[in-house]
C-alpha positions as CSV (number, residue, x, y, z in Angstrom):
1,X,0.0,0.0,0.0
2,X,2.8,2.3,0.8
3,X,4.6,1.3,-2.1
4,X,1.5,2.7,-4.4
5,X,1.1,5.9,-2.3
6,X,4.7,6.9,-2.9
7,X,3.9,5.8,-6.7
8,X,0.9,8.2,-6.8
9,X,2.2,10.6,-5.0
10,X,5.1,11.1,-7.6
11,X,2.5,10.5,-10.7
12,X,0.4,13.8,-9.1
13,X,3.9,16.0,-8.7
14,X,4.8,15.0,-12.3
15,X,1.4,16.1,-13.6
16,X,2.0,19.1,-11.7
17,X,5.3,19.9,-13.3
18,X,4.0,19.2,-16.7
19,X,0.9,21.2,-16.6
20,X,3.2,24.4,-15.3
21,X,5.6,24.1,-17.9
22,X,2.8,24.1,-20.8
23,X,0.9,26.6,-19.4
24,X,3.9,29.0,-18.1
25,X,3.9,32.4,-19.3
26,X,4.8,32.2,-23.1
27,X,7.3,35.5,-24.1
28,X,9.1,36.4,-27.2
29,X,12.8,37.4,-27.6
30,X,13.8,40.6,-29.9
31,X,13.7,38.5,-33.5
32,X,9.8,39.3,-32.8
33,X,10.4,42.8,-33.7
34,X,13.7,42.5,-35.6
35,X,13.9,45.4,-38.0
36,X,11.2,47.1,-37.0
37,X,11.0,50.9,-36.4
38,X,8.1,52.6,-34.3
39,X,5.9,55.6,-35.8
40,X,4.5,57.9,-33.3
41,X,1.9,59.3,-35.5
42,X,0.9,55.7,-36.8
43,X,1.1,54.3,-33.2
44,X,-2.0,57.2,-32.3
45,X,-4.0,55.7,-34.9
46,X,-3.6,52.0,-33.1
47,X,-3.7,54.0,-29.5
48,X,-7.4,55.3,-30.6
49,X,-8.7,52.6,-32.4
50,X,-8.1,50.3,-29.5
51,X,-9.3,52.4,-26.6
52,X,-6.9,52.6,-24.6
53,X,-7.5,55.7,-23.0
54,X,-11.4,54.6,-22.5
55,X,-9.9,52.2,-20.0
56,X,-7.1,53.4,-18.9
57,X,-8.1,57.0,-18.2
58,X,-8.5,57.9,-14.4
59,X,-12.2,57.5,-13.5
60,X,-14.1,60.8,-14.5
61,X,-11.6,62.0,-16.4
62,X,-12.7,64.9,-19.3
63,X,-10.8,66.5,-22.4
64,X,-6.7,66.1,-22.2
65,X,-6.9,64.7,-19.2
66,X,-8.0,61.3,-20.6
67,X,-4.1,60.8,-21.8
68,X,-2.7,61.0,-18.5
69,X,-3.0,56.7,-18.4
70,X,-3.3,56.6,-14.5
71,X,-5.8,53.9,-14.5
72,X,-8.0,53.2,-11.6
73,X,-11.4,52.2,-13.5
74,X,-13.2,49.4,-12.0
75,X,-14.4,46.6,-14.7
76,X,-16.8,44.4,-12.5
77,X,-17.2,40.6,-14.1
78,X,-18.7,36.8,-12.7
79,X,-14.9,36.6,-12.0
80,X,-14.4,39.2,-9.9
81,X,-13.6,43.0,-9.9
82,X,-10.7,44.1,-12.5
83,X,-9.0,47.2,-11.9
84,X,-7.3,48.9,-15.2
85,X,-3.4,49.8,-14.4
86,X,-1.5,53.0,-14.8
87,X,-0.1,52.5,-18.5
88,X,1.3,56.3,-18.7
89,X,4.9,57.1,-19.1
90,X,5.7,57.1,-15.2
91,X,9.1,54.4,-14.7
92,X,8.0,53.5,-11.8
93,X,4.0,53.4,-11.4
94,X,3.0,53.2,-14.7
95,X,5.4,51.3,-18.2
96,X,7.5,54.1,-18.9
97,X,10.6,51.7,-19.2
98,X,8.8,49.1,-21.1
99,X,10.4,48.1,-24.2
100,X,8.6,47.9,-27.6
101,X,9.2,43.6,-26.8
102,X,7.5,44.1,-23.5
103,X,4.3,45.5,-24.5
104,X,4.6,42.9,-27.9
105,X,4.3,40.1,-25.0
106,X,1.7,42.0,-23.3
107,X,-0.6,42.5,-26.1
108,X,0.5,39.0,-28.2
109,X,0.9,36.8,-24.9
110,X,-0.7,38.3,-22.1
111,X,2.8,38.2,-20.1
112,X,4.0,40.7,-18.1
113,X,7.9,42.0,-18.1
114,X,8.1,39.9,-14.7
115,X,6.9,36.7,-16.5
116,X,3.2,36.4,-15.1
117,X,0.4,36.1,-16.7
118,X,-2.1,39.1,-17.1
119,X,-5.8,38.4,-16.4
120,X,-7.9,38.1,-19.8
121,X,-9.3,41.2,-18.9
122,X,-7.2,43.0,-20.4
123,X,-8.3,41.9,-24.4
124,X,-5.5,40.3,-25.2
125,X,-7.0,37.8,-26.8
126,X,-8.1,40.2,-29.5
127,X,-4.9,42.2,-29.3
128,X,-3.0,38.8,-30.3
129,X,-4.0,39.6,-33.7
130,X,-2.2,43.4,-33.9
131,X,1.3,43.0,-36.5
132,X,4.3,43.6,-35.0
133,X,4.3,47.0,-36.3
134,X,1.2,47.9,-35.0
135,X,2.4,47.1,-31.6
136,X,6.2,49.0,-32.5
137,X,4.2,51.7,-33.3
138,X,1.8,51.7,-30.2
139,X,4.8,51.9,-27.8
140,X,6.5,54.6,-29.8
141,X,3.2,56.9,-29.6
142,X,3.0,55.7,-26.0
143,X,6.2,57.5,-25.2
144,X,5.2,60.4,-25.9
145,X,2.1,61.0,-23.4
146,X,2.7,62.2,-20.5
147,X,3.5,60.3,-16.8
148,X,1.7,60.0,-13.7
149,X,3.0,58.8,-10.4
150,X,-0.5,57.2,-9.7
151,X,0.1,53.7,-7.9
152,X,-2.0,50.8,-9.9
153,X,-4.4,49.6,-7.9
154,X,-4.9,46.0,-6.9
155,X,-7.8,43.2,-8.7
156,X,-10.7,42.7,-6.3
157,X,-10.5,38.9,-7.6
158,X,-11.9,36.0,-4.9
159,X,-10.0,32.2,-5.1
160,X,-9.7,30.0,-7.3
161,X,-10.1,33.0,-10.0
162,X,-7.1,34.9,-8.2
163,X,-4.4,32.1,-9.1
164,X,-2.6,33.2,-11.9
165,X,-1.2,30.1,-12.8
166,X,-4.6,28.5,-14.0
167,X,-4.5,31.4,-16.8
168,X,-2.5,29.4,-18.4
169,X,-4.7,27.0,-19.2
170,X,-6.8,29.6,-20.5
171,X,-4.7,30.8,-23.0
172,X,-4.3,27.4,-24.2
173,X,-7.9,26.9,-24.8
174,X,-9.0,30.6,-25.9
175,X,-5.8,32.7,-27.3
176,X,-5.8,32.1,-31.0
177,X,-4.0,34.3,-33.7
178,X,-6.4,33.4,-36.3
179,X,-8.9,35.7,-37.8
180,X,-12.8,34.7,-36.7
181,X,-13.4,36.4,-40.2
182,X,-12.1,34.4,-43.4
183,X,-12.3,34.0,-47.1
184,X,-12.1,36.3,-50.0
185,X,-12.6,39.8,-48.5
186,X,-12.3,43.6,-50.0
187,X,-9.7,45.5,-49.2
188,X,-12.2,47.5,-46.7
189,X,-13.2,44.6,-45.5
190,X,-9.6,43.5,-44.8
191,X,-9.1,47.0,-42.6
192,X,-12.8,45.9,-41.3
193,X,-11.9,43.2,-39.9
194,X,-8.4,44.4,-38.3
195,X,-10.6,47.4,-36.5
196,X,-13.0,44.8,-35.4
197,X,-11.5,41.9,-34.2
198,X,-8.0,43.2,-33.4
199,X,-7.7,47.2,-32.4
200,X,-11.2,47.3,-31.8
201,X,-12.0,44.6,-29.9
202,X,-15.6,44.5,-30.4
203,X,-15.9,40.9,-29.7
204,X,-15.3,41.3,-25.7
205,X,-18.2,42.9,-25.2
206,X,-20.6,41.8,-27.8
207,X,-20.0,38.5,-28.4
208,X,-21.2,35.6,-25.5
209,X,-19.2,33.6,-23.3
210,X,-18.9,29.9,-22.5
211,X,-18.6,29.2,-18.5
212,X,-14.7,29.8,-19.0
213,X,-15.1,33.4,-20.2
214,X,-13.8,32.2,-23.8
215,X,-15.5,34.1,-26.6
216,X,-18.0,32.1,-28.9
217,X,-16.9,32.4,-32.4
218,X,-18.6,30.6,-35.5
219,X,-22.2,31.8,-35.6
220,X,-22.2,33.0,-32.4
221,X,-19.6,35.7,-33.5
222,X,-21.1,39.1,-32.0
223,X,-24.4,38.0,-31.4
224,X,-24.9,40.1,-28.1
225,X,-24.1,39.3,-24.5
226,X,-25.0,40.3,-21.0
227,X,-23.4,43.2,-19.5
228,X,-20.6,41.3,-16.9
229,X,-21.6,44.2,-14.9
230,X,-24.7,42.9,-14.7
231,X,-26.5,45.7,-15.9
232,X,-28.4,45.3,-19.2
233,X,-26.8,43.6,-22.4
234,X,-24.8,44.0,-25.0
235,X,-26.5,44.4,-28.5
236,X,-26.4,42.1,-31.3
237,X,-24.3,43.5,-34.5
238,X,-25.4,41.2,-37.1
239,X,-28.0,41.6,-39.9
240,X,-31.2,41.5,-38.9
241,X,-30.7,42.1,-35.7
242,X,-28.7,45.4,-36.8
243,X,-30.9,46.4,-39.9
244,X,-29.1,49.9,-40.3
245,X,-27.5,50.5,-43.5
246,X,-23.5,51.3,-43.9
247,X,-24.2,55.4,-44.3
248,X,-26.1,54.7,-41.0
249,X,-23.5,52.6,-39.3
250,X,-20.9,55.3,-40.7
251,X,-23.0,58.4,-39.0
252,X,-23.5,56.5,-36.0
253,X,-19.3,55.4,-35.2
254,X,-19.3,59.3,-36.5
255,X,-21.9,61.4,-34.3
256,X,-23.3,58.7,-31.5
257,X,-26.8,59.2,-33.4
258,X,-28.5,56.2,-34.0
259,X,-31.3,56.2,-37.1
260,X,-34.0,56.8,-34.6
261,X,-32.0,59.5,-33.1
262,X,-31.3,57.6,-30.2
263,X,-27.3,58.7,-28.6
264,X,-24.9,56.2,-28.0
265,X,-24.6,56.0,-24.0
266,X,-22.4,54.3,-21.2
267,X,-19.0,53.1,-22.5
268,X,-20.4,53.3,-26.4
269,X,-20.4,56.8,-26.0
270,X,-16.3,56.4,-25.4
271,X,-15.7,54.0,-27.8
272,X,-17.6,56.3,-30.5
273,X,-15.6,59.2,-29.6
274,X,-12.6,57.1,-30.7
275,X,-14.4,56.1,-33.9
276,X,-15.0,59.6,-34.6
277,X,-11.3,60.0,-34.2
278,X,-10.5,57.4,-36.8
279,X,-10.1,58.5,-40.9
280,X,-13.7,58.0,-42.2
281,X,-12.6,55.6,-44.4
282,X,-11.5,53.1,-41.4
283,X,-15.7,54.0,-40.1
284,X,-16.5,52.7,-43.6
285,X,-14.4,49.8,-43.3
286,X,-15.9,48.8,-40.1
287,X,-19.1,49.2,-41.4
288,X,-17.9,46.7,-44.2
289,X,-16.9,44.6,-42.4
290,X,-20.2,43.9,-40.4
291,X,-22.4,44.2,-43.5
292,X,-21.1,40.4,-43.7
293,X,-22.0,39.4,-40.2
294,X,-23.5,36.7,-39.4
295,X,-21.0,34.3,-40.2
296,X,-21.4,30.4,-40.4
297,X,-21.6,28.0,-37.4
C-alpha cells in the first residue's frame, strides 16, 4: 500500500510539473520585432482605435486629461472585480521603461515584463491579432504622453479566479492568432476586420461567453451578451438584428446618433468618440466589415 502511495504521489507532482511548464507564461525574444522601427503618428492611430484611453483613463476624467493613463477604473465581471493599471509614461507606477518587446508580449501573450500572466481582462486575446508594427508603433506613440505617479491599484478577484497560474490553461484553450473572419474579402473589409476583431475589440463585449469566459466564435460571433456588470446587455451586431444600413453605421461610429435619433450612452459613448477620431474611411471599413455578419456556425 505504501509502495503505491509513494507511486501516486510522484504520478500527481509529475502532472503538476507538466501542466506548469505548458501553461507557463509564453514571451518572445527581440527577433519578434527584428527590424522594426516605431511611428508615433501611426502608433496614435492604433492607440485610438483600441481604446486605450477609455480604459485606462482615471475615472471621470474629461478632455486632455483622458491621456494622462493613470488607471484606476473598475471593470466588475462573474470573475471578480478588475482594476485597469496606470499604463502612462511614469518608470515606476506606470510602463514608462517598457520596451517595444514588453508591450509585444503583453498585447501577443498576455505576459507581463516579470513573467506572469495578465488576467484576460485586459483583451489580449483580441490584441494577439495586432502586426508587429502595430504594436512598435503603439509603444512609440505611448512614449510620448505624459507620466503620472498614480500607484495601480490592486484586482478585487476572490479564489480559485485569483491564481494566476490557471490562466495558463486559458490561454491554451482561448488565445488564438487566427482571424474569426475568413475567405475572399475587399480591401475595406480586410481594414474591417483588423478594427473589429483586433484594435477594436468589439468581440469582448458583444460577443457571448462559454462558463470559462472564452469568446463564442462561429455563428455565435457578435451576437450580443449580458453586460458582466450585470446591468443590461450588449447588443447584437449582425443583420437582422442590426438592420441599419453602412451610411447609417458610418454616422452613428461618427456622431453617436442612431437612425432613430437615439445617442450612444455608457462606455459606447467612449468608444464612439474614438471612432469619430478614426479617418472615415476606417468607419467605412468597419461598417464593411459587419455588413457580412453573421458568419457560419
Amino acid at each position: 500500500m505504501r509502495r503505491w502511495i509513494v507511486r501516486l504521489a510522484l504520478f500527481v507532482l509529475v502532472a503538476v510539473a507538466l501542466g506548469l511548464w505548458f501553461t507557463r507564461p509564453r514571451a518572445d525574444g527581440a527577433e519578434a520585432l527584428a527590424g522594426l522601427t516605431g511611428d508615433a503618428a501611426r502608433g496614435e492611430v492604433v492607440f485610438t482605435a483600441a481604446g486605450c484611453a477609455s480604459c485606462h483613463m482615471a475615472p471621470e476624467a474629461e478632455g486632455d486629461a483622458k491621456l494622462l493613463l493613470a488607471g484606476g477604473q473598475s471593470f466588475p465581471s462573474p470573475f471578480g472585480s478588475f482594476t485597469a493599471p496606470n499604463i502612462s509614461a511614469d518608470p515606476d507606477q506606470g510602463i514608462g521603461d517598457w520596451s517595444a518587446l514588453d508591450l509585444w508580449n503583453a498585447l501577443h501573450h498576455g505576459t507581463s515584463p516579470e513573467g506572469q500572466h495578465y488576467y484576460p481582462a485586459f483583451p489580449y486575446a483580441s490584441y494577439v491579432r495586432m502586426t508587429a508594427q502595430d504594436v512598435v508603433d503603439l509603444h512609440a506613440y505611448l512614449q510620448t504622453l505624459p507620466a503620472d505617479a498614480t500607484p495601480s491599484q490592486p484586482h478585487a478577484v476572490p479564489f480559485p479566479f485569483n491564481i494566476r497560474a490557471s490562466l495558463g490553461g486559458w490561454k491554451l484553450l482561448f488565445l488564438r492568432e487566427g482571424w474569426v473572419m475568413d475567405g475572399d474579402l475587399t480591401e475595406e473589409e480586410t481594414r474591417g476586420r483588423v478594427l473589429v476583431e483586433a484594435m477594436g475589440h468589439c468581440a469582448e463585449c458583444h460577443s457571448p461567453r462559454n462558463a470559462l469566459g472564452g469568446t463564442k466564435t462561429g455563428a455565435d460571433w457578435l451576437t450580443g451578451a449580458p453586460n458582466p456588470a450585470g446591468r443590461g446587455s450588449f447588443p447584437d451586431l449582425t443583420p437582422p438584428e442590426l438592420d441599419w444600413s453602412q451610411d447609417e453605421l458610418v454616422e452613428y461610429f461618427s456622431s453617436g446618433f442612431t437612425p432613430d435619433y437615439d445617442m450612444a450612452g455608457g462606455h459606447m459613448a467612449l468608444v464612439v468618440e474614438n471612432l469619430a477620431q478614426l479617418p472615415e474611411r476606417d468607419r467605412e471599413a468597419i461598417a464593411a466589415y459587419l455588413a457580412r455578419l453573421p458568419l457560419d456556425g
